[in-house]
MARDRENDO-77019 format. One record per residue (C-alpha): residue number from 1; x, y, z. Coordinates in nm, 4 decimals, m for minus. Layout:
<rec NUM; <X; Y; Z>>
...
***
This chain:
<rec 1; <0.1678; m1.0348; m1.4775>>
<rec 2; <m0.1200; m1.2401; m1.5239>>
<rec 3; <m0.2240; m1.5838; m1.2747>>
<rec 4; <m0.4564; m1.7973; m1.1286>>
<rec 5; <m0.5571; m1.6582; m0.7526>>
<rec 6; <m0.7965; m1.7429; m0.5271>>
<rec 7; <m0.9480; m1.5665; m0.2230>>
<rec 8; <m1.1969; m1.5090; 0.0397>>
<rec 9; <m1.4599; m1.2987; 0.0466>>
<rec 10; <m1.3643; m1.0370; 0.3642>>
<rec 11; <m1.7047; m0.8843; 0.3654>>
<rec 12; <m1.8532; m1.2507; 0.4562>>
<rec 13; <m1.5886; m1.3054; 0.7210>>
<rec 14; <m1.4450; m1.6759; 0.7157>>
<rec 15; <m1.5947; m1.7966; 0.3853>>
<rec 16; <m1.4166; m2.0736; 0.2368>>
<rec 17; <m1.1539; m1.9600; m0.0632>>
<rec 18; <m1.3213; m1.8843; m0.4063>>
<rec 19; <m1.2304; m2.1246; m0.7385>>
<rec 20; <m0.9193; m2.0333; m0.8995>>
<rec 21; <m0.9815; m1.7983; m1.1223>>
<rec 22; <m0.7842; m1.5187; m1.4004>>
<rec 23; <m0.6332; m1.2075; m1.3063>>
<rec 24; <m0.3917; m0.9837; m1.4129>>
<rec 25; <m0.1695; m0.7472; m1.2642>>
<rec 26; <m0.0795; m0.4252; m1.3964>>
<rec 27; <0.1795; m0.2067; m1.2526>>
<rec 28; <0.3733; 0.1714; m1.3378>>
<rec 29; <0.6392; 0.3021; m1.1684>>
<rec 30; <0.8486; 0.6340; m1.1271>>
<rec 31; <1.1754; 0.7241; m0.9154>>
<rec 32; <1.3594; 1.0304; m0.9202>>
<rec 33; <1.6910; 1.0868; m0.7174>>
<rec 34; <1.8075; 1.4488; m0.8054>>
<rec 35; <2.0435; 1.6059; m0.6027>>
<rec 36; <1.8902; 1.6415; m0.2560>>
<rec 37; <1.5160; 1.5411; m0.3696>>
<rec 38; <1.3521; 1.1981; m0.3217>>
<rec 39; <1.0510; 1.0868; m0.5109>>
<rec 40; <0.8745; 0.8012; m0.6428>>
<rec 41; <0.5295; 0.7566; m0.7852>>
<rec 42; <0.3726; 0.3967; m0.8332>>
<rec 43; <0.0183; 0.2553; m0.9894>>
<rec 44; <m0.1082; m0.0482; m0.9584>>
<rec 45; <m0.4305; m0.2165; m1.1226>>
<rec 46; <m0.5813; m0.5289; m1.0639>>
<rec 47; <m0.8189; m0.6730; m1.2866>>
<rec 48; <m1.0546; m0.9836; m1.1203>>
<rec 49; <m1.3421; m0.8871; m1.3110>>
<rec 50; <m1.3934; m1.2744; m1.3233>>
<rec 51; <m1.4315; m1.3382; m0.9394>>
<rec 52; <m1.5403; m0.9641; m0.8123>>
<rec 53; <m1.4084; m0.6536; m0.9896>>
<rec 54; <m1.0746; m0.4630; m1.0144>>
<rec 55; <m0.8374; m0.3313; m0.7212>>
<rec 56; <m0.6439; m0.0198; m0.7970>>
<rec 57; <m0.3489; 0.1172; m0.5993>>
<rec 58; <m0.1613; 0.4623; m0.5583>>
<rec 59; <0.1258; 0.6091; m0.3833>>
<rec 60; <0.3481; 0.8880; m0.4146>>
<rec 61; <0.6787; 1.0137; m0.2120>>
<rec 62; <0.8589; 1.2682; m0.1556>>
<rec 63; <1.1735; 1.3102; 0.0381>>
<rec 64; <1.4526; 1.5319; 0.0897>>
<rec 65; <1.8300; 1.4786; 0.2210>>
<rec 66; <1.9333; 1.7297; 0.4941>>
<rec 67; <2.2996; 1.5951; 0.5429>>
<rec 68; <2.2796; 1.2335; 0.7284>>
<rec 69; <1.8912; 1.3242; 0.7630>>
<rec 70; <1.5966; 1.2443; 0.5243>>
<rec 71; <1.2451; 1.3302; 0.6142>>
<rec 72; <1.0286; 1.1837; 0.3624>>
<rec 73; <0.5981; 1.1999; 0.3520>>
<rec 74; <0.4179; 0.9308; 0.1628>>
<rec 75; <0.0640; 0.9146; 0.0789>>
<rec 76; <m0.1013; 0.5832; m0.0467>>
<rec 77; <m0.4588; 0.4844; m0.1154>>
<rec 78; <m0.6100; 0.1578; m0.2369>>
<rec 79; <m0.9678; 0.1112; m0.3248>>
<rec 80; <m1.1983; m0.1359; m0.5356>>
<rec 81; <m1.4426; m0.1186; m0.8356>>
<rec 82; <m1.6789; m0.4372; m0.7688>>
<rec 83; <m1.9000; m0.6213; m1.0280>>
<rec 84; <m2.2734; m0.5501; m0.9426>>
<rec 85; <m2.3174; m0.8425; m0.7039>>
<rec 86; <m1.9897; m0.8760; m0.5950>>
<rec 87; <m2.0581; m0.6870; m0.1865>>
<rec 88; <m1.9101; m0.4351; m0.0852>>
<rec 89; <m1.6034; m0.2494; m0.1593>>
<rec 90; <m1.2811; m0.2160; 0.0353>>
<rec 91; <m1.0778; 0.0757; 0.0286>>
<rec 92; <m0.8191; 0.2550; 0.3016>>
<rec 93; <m0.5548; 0.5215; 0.2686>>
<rec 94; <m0.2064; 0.5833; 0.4452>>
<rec 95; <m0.0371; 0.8914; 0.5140>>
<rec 96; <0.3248; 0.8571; 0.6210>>
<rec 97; <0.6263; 1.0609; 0.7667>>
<rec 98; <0.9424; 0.9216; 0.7885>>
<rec 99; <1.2614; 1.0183; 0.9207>>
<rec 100; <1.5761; 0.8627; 0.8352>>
<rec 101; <1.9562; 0.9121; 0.9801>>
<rec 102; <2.2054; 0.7450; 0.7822>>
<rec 103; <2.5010; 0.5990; 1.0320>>
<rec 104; <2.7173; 0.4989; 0.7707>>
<rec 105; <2.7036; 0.4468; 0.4224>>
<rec 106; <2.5743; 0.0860; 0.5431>>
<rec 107; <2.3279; 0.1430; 0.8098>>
<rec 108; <2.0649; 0.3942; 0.8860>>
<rec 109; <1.8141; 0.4334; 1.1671>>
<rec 110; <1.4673; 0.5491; 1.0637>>
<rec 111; <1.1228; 0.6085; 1.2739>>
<rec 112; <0.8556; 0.6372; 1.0799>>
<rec 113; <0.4367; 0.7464; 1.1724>>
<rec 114; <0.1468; 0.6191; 0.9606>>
<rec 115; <m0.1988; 0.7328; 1.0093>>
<rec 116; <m0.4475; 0.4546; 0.8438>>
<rec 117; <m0.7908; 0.5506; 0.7129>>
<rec 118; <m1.0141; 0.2684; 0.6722>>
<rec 119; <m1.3008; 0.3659; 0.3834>>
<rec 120; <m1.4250; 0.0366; 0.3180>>
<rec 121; <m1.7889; m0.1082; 0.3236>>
<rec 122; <m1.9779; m0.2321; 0.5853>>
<rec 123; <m1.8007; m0.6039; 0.6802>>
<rec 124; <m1.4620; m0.5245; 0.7328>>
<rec 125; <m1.5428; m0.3309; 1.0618>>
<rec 126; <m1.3751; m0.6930; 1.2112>>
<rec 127; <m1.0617; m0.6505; 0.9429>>
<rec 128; <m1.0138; m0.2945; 0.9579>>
<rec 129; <m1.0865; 0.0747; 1.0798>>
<rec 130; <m0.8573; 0.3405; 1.1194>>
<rec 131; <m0.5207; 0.3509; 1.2946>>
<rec 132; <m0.1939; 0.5022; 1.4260>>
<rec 133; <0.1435; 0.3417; 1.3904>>
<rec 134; <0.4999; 0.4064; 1.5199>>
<rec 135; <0.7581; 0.2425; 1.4144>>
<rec 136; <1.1908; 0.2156; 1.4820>>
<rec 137; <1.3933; 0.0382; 1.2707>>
<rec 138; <1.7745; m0.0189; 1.1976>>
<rec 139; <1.8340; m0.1259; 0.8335>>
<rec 140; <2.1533; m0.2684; 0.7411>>
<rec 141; <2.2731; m0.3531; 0.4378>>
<rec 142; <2.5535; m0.6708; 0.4059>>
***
């Protein structure tokens, strides 16, 4: 994918947007459904090396089904390689655990943990920092 974007600079708080500028979007990805096993694998590479450097992006999963139950862990990380003057970088992983209980073969109930971990530079301290979420959802398909 490649397009015109525009953004602000976090590190400098509210800044005004940035000129429009190139960027392109790279992404890989890899699911597996094998008998009881869940997993999935994804990359992602931005490349803004006109307006402030490249953002990359990982995750992987891994799951398995225990009757109507799934647990599944997840681990994802982003992070950024800046041009020289370009500030500080931003960067943060997420561990997950999920478990899911499948109703019916339309609905499931899932709750799912994340545990944030900002690693950014200094100026995001106002964006960011590490966290804990819960989370209960119902997902339905129609």
């Amino acid at each position: 994918l490649q397009a015109n974007n525009q953004y602000r600079l976090g590190s400098d708080g509210e800044a005004p947007f940035g000129d429009a500028t190139r960027q392109r979007i790279h992404g890989l990805s890899f699911g597996v459904d094998r008998n009881n096993w869940i997993g999935r694998v994804e990359l992602q590479a931005i490349d803004r090396t006109e307006e402030y450097g490249r953002d990359f992006g990982e995750m992987a999963a891994i799951g398995y089904r225990l009757g109507k139950w799934t647990p599944l862990f997840s681990w994802a990380r982003y992070h950024q390689r800046l041009n020289e003057d370009a500030g500080a970088p931003e960067g943060h992983r997420t561990r997950s655990f999920v478990l899911r209980y499948d109703i019916d073969h339309k609905s499931a109930v899932k709750l799912q943990y994340d545990i944030w971990r900002d690693g950014s530079g200094s100026g995001y301290e106002s964006q960011h920092g590490d966290a804990h979420l819960i989370a209960i959802a119902w997902e339905r398909v129609f």
